[in-house]
mmCIF file of the protein (N, C-alpha, C, O) and its ligand, coordinates in Angstrom:
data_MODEL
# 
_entry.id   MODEL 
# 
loop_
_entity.id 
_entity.type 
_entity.pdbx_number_of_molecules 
1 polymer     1 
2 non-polymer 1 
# 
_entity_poly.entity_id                      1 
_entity_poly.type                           'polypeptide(L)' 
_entity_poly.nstd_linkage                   no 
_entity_poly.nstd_monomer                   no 
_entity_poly.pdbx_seq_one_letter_code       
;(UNK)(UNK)(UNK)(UNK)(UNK)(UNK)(UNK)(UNK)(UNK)(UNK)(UNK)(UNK)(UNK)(UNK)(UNK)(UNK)
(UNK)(UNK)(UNK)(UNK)(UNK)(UNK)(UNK)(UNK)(UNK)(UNK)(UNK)(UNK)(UNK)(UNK)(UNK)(UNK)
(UNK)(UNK)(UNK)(UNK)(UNK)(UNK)(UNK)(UNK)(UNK)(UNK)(UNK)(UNK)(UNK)(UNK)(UNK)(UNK)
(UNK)
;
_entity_poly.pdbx_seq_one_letter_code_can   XXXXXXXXXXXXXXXXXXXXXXXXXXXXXXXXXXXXXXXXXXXXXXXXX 
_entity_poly.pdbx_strand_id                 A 
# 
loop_
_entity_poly_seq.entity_id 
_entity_poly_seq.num 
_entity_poly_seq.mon_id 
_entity_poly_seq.hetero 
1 1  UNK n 
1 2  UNK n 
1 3  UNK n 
1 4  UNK n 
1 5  UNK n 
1 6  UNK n 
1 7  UNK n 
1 8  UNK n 
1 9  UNK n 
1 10 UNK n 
1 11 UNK n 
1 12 UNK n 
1 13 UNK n 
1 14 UNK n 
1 15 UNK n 
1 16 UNK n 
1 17 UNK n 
1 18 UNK n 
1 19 UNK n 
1 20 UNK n 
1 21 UNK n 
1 22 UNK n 
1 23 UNK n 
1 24 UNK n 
1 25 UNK n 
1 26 UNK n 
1 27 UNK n 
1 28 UNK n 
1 29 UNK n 
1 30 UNK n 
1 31 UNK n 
1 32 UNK n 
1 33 UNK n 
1 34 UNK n 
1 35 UNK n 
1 36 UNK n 
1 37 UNK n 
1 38 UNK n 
1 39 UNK n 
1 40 UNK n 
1 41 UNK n 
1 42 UNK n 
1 43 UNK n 
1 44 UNK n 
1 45 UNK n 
1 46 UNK n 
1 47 UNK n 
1 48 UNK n 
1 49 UNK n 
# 
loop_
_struct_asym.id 
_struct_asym.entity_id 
A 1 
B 2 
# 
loop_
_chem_comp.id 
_chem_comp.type 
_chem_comp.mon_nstd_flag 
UNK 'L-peptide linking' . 
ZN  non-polymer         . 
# 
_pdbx_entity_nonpoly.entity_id   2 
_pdbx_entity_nonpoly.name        ? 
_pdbx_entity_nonpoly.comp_id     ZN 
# 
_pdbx_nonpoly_scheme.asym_id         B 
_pdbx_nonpoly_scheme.entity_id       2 
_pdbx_nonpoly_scheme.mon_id          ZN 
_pdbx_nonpoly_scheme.ndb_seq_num     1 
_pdbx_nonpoly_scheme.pdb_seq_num     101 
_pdbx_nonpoly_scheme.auth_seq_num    101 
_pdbx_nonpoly_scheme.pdb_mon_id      ZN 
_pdbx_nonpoly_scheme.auth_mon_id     ZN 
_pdbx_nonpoly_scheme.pdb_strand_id   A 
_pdbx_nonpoly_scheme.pdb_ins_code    . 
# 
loop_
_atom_site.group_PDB 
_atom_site.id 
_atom_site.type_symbol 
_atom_site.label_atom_id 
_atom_site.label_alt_id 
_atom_site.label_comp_id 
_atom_site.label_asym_id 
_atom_site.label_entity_id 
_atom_site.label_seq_id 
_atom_site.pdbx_PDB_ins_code 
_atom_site.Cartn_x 
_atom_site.Cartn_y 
_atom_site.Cartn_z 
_atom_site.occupancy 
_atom_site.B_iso_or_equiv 
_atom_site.pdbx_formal_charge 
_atom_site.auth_seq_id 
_atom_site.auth_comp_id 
_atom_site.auth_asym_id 
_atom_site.auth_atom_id 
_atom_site.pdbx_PDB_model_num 
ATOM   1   N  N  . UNK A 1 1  ? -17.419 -39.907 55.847 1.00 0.00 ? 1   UNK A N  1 
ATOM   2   C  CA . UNK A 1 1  ? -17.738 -40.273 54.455 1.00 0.00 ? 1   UNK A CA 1 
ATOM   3   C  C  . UNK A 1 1  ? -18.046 -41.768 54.373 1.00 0.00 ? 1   UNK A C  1 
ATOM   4   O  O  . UNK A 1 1  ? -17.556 -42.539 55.198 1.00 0.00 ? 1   UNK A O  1 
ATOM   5   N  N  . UNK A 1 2  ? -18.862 -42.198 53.379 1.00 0.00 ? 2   UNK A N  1 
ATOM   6   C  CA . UNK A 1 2  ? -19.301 -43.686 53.843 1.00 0.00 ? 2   UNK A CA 1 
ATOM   7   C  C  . UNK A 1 2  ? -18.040 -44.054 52.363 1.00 0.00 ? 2   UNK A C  1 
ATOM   8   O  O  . UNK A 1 2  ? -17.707 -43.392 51.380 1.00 0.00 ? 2   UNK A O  1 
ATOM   9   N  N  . UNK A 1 3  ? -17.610 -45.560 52.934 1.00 0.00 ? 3   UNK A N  1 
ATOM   10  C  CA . UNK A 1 3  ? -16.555 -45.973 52.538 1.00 0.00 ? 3   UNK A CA 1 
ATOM   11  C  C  . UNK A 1 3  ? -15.147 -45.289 52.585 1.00 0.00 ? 3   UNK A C  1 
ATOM   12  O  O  . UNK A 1 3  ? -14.218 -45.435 51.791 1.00 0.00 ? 3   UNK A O  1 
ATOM   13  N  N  . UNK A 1 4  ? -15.216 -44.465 53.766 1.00 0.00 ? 4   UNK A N  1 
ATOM   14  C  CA . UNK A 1 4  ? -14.101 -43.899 54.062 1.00 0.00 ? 4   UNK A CA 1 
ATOM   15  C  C  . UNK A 1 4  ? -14.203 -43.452 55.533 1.00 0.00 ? 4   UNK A C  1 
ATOM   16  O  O  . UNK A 1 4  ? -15.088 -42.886 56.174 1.00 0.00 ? 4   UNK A O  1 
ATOM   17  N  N  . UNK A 1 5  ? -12.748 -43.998 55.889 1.00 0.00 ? 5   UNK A N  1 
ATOM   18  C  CA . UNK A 1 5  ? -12.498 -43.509 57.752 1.00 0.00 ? 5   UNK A CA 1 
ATOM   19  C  C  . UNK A 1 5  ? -11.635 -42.740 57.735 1.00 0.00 ? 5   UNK A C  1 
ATOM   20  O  O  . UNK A 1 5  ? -10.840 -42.943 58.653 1.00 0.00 ? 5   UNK A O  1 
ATOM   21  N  N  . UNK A 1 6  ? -11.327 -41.703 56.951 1.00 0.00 ? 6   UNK A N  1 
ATOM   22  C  CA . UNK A 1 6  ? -10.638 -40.713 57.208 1.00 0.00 ? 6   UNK A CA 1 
ATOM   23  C  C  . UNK A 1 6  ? -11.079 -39.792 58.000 1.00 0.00 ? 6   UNK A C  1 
ATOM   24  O  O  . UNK A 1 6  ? -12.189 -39.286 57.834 1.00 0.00 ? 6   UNK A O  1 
ATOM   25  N  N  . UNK A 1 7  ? -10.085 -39.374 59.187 1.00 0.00 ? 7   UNK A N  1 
ATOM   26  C  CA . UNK A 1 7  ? -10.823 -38.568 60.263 1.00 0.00 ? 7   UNK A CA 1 
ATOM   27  C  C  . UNK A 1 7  ? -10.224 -37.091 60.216 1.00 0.00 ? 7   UNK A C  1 
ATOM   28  O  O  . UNK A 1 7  ? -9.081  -36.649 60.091 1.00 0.00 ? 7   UNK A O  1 
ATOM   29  N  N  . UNK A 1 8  ? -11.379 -36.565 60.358 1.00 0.00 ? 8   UNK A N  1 
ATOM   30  C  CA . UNK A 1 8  ? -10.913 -34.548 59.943 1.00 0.00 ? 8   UNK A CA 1 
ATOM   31  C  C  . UNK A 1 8  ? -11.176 -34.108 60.870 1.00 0.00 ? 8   UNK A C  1 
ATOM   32  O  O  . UNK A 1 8  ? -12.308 -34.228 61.340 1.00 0.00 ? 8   UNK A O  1 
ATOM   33  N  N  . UNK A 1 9  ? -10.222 -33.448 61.449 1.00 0.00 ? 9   UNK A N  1 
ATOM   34  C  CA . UNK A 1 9  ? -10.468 -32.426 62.617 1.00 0.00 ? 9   UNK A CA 1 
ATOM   35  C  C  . UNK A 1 9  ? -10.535 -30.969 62.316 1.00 0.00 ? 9   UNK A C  1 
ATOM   36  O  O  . UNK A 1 9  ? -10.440 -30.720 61.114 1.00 0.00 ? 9   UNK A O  1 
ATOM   37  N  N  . UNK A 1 10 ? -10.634 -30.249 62.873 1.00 0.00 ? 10  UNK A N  1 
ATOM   38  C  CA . UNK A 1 10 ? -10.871 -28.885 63.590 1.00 0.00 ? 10  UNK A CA 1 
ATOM   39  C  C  . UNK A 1 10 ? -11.446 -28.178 63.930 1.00 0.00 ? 10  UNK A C  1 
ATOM   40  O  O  . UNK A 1 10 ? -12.617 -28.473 64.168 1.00 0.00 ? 10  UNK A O  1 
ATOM   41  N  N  . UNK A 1 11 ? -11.015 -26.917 64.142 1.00 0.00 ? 11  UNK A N  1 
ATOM   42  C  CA . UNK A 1 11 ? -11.181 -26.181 65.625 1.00 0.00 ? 11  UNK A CA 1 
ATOM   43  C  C  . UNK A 1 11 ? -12.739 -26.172 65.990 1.00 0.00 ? 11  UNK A C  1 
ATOM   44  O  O  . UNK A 1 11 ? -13.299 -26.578 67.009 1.00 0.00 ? 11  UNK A O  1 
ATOM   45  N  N  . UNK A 1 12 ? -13.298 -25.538 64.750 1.00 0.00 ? 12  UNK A N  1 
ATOM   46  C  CA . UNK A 1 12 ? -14.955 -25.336 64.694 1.00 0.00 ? 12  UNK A CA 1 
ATOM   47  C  C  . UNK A 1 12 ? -15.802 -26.558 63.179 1.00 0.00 ? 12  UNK A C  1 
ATOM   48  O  O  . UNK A 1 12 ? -15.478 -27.280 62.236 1.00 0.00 ? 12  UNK A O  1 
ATOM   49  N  N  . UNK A 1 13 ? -17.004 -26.034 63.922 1.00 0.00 ? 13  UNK A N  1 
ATOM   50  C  CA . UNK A 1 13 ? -17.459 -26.795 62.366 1.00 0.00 ? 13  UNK A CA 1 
ATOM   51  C  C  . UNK A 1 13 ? -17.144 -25.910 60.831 1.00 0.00 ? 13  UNK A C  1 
ATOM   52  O  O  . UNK A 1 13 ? -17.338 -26.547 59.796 1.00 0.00 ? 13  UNK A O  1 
ATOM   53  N  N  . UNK A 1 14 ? -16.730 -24.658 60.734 1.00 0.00 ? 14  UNK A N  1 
ATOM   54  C  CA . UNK A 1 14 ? -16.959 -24.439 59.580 1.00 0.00 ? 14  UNK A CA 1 
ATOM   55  C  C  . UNK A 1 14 ? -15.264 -24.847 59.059 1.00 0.00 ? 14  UNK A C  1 
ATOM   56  O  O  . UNK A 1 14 ? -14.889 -24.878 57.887 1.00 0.00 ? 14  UNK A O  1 
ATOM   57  N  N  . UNK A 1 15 ? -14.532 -25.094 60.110 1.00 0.00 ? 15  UNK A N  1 
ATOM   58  C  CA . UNK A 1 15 ? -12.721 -25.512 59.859 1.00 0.00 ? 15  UNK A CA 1 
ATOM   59  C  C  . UNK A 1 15 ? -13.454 -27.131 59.077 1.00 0.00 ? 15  UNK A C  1 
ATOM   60  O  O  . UNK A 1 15 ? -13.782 -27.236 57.895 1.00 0.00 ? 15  UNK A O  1 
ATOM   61  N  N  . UNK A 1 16 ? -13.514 -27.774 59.699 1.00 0.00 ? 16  UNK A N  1 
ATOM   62  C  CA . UNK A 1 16 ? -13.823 -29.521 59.436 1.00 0.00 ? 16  UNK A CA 1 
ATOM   63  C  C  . UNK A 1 16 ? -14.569 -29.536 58.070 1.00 0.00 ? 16  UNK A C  1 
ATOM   64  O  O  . UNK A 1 16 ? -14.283 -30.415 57.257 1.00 0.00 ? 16  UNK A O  1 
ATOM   65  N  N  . UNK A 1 17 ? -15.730 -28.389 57.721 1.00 0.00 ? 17  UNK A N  1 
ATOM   66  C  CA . UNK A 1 17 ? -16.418 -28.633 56.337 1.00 0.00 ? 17  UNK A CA 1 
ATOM   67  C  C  . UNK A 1 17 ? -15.557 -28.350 55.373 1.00 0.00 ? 17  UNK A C  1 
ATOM   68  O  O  . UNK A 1 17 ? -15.706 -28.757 54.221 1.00 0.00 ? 17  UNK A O  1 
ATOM   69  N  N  . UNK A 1 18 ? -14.618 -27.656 55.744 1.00 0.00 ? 18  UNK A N  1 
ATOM   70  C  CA . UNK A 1 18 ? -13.225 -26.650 54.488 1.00 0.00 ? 18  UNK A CA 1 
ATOM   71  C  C  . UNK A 1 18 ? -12.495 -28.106 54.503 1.00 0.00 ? 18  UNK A C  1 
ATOM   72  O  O  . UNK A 1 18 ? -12.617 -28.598 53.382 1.00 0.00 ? 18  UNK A O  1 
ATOM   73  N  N  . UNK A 1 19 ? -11.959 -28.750 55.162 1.00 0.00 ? 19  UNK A N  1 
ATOM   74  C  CA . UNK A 1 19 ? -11.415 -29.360 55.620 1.00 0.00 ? 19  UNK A CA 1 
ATOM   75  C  C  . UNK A 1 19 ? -11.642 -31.272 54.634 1.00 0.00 ? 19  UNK A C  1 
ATOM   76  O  O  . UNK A 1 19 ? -10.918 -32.092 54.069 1.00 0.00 ? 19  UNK A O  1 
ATOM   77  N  N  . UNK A 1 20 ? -13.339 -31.070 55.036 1.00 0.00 ? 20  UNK A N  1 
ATOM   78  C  CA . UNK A 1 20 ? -13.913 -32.240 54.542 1.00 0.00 ? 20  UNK A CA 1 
ATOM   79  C  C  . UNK A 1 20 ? -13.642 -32.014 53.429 1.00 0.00 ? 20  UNK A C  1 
ATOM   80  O  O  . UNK A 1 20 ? -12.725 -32.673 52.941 1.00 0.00 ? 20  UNK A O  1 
ATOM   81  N  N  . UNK A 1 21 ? -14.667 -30.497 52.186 1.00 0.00 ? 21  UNK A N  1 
ATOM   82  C  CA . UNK A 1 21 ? -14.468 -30.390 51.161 1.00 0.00 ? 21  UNK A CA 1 
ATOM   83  C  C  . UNK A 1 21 ? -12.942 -30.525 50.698 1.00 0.00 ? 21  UNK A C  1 
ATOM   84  O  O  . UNK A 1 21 ? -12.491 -31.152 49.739 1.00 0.00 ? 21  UNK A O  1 
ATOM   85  N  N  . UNK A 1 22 ? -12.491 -30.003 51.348 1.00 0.00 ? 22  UNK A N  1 
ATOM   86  C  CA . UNK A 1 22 ? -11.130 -30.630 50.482 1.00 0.00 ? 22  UNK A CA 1 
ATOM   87  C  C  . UNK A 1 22 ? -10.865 -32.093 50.348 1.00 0.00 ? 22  UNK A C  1 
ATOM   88  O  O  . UNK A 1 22 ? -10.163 -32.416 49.390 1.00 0.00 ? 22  UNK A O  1 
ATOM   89  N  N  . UNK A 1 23 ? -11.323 -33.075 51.172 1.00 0.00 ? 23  UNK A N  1 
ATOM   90  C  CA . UNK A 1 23 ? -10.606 -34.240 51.375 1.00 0.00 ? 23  UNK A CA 1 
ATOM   91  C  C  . UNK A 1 23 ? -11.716 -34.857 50.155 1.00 0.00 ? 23  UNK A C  1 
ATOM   92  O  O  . UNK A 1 23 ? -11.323 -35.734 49.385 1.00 0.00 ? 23  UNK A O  1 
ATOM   93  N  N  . UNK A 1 24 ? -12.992 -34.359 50.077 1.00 0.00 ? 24  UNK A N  1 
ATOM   94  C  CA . UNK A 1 24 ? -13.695 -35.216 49.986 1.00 0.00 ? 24  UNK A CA 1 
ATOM   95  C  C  . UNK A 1 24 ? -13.110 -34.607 48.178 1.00 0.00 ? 24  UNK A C  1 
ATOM   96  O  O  . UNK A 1 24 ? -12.965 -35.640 47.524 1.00 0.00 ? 24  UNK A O  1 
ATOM   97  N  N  . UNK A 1 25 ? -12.758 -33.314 47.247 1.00 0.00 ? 25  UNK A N  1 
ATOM   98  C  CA . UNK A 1 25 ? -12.317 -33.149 46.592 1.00 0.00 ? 25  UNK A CA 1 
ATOM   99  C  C  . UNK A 1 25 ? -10.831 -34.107 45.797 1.00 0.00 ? 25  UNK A C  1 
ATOM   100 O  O  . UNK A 1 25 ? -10.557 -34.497 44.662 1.00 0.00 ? 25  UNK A O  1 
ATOM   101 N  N  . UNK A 1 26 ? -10.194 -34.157 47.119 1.00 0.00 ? 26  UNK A N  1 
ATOM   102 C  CA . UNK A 1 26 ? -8.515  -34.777 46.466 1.00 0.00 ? 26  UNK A CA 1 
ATOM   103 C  C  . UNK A 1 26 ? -8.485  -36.409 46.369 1.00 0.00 ? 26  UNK A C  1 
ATOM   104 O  O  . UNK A 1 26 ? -7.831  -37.282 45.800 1.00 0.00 ? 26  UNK A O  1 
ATOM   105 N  N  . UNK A 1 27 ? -9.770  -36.272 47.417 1.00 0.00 ? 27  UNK A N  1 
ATOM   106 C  CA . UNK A 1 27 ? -9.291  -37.527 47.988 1.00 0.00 ? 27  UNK A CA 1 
ATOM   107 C  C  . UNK A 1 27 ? -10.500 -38.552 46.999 1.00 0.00 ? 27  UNK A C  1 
ATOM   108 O  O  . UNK A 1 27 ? -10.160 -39.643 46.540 1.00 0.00 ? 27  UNK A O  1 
ATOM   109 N  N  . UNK A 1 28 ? -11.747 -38.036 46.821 1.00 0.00 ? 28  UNK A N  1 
ATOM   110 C  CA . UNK A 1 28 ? -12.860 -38.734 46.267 1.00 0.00 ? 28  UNK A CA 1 
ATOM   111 C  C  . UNK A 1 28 ? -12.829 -38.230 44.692 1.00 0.00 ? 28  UNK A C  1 
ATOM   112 O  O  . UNK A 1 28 ? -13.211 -39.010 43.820 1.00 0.00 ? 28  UNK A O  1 
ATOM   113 N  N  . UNK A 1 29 ? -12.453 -37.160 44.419 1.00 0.00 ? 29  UNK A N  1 
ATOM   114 C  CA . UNK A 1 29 ? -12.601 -36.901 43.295 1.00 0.00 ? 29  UNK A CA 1 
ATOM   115 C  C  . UNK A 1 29 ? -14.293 -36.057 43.211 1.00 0.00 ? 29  UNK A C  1 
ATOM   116 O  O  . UNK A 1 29 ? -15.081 -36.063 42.265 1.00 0.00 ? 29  UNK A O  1 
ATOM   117 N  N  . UNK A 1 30 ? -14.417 -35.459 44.420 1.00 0.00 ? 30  UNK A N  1 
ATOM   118 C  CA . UNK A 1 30 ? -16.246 -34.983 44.279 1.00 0.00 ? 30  UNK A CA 1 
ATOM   119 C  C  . UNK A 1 30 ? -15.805 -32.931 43.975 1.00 0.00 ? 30  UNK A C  1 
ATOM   120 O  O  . UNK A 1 30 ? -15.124 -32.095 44.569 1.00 0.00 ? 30  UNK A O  1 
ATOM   121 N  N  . UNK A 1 31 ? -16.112 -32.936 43.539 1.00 0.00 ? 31  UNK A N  1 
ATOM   122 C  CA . UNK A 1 31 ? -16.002 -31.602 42.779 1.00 0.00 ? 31  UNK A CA 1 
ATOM   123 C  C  . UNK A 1 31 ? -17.163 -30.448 43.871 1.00 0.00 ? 31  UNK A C  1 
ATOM   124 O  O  . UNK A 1 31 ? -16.973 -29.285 44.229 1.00 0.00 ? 31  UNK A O  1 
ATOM   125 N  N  . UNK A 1 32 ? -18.173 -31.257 44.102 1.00 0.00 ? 32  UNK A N  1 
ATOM   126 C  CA . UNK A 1 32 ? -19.179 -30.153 44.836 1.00 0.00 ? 32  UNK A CA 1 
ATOM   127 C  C  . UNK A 1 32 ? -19.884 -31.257 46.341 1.00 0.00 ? 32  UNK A C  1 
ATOM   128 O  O  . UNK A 1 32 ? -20.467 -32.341 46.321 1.00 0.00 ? 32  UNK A O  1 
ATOM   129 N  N  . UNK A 1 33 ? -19.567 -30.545 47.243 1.00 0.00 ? 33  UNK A N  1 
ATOM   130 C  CA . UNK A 1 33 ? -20.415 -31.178 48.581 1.00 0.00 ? 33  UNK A CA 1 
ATOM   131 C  C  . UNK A 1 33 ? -21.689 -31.696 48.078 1.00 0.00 ? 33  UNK A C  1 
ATOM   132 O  O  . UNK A 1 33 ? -22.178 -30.646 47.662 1.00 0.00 ? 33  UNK A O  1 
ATOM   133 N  N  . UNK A 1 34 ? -22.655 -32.705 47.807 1.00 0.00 ? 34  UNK A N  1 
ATOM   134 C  CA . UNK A 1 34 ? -23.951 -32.494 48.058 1.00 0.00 ? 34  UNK A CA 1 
ATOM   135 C  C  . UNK A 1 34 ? -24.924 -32.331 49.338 1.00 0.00 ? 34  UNK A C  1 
ATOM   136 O  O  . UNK A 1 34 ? -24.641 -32.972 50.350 1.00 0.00 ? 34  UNK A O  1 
ATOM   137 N  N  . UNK A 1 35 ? -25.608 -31.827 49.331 1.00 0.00 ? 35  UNK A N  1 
ATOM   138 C  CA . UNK A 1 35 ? -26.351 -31.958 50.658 1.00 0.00 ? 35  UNK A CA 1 
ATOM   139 C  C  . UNK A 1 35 ? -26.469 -33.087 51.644 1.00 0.00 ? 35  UNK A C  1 
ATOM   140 O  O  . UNK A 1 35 ? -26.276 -32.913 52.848 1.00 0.00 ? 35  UNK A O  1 
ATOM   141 N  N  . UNK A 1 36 ? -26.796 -34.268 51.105 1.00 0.00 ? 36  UNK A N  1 
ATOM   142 C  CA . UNK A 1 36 ? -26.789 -35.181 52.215 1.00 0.00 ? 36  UNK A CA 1 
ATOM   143 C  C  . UNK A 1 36 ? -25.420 -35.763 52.354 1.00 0.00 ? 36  UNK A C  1 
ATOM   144 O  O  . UNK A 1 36 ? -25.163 -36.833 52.906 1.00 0.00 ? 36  UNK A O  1 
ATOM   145 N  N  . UNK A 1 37 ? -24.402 -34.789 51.685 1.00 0.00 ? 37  UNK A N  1 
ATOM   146 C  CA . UNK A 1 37 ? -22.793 -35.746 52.601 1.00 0.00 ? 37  UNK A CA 1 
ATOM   147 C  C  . UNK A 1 37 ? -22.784 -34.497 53.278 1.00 0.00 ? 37  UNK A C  1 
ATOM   148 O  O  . UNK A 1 37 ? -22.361 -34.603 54.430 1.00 0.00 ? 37  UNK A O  1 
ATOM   149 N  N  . UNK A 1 38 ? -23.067 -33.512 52.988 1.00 0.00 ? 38  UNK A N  1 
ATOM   150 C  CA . UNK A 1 38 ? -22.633 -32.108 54.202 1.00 0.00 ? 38  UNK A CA 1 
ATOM   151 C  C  . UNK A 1 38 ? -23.031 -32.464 55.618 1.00 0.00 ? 38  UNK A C  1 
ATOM   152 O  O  . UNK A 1 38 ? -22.362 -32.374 56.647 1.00 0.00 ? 38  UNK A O  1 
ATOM   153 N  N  . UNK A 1 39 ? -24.524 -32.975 55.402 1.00 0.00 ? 39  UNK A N  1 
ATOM   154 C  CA . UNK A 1 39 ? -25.355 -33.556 56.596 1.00 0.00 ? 39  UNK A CA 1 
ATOM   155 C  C  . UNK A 1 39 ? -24.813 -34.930 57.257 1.00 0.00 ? 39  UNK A C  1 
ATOM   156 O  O  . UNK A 1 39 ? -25.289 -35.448 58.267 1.00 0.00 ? 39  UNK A O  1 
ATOM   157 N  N  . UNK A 1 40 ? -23.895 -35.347 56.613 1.00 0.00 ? 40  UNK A N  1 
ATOM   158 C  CA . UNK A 1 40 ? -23.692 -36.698 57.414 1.00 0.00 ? 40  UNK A CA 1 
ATOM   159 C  C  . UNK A 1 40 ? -22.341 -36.355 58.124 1.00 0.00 ? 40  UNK A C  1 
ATOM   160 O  O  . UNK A 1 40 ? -22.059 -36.667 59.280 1.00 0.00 ? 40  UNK A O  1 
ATOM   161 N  N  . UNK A 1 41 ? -21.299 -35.442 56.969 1.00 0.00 ? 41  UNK A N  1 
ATOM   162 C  CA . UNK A 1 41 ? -19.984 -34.947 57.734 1.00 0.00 ? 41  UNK A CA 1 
ATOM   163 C  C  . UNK A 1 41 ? -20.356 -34.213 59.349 1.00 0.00 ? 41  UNK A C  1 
ATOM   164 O  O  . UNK A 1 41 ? -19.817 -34.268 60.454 1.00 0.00 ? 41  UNK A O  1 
ATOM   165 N  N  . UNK A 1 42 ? -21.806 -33.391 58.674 1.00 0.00 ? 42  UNK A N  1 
ATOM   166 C  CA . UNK A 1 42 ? -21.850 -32.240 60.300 1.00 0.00 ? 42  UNK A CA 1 
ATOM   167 C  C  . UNK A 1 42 ? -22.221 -34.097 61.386 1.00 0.00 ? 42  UNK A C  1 
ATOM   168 O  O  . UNK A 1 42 ? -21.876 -34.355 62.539 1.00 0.00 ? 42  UNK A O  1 
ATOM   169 N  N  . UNK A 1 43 ? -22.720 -34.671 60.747 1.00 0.00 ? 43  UNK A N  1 
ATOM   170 C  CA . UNK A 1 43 ? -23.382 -35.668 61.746 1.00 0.00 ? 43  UNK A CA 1 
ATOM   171 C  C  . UNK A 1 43 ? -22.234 -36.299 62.612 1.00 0.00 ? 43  UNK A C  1 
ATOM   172 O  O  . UNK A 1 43 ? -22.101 -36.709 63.765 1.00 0.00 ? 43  UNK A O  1 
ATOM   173 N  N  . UNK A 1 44 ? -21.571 -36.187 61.623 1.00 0.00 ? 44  UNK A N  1 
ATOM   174 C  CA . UNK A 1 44 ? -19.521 -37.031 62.458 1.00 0.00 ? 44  UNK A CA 1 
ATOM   175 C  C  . UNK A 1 44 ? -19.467 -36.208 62.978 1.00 0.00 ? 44  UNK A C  1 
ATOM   176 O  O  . UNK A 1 44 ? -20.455 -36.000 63.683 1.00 0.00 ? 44  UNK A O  1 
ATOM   177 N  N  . UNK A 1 45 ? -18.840 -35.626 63.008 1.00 0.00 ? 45  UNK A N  1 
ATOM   178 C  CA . UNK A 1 45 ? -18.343 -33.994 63.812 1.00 0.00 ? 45  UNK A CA 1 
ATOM   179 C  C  . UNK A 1 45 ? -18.641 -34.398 65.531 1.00 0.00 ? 45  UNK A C  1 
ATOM   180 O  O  . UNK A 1 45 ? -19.632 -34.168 66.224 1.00 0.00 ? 45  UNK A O  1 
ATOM   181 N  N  . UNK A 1 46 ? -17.523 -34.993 65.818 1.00 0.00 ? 46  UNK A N  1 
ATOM   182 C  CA . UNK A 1 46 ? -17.390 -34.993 66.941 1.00 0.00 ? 46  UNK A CA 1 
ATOM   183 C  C  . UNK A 1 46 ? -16.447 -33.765 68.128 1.00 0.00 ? 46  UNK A C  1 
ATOM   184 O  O  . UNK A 1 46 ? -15.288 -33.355 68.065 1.00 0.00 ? 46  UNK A O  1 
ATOM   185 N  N  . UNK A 1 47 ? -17.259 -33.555 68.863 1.00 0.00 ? 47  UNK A N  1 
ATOM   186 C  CA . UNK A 1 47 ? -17.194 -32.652 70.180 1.00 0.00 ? 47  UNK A CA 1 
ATOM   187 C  C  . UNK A 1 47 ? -15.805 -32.948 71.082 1.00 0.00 ? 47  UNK A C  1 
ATOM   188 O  O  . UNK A 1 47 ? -15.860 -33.666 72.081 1.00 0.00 ? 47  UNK A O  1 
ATOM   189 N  N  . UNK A 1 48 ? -14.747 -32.417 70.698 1.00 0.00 ? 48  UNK A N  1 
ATOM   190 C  CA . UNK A 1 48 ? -13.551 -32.413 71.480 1.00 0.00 ? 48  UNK A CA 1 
ATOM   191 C  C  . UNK A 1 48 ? -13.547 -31.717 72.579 1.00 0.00 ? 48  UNK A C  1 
ATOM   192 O  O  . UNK A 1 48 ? -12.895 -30.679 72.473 1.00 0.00 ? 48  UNK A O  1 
ATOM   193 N  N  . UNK A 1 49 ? -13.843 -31.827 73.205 1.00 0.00 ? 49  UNK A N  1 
ATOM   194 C  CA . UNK A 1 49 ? -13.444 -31.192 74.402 1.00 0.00 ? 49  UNK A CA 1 
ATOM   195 C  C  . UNK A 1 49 ? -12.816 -31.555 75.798 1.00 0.00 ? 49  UNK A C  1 
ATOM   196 O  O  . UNK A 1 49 ? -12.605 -30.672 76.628 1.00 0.00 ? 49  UNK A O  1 
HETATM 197 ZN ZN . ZN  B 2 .  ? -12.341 -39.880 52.327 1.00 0.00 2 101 ZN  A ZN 1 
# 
């Protein structure tokens, strides 16, 4: 999230978007994903392995 380093993990990408939406809900106060933060969260989404 820009102006935010909160880091979200899990297992798959569709765990991390549930995950984001929530944070980005409690935490930002954003009620609905828009498209270009969905696209920037998948863009974080780093590869644990
Ligand atoms: Zn945040």
């Amino acid at each position: 999230m820009p102006g935010c380093n909160a880091v979200i993990e899990g297992k798959d990408e569709a765990e991390v978007m549930t995950k984001g939406a929530e944070h980005a809900k409690t935490a930002h106060k954003m009620t609905t994903m828009p498209p270009d933060m969905t696209a920037k969260v998948k863009a974080a989404i780093k590869d644990k392995k």
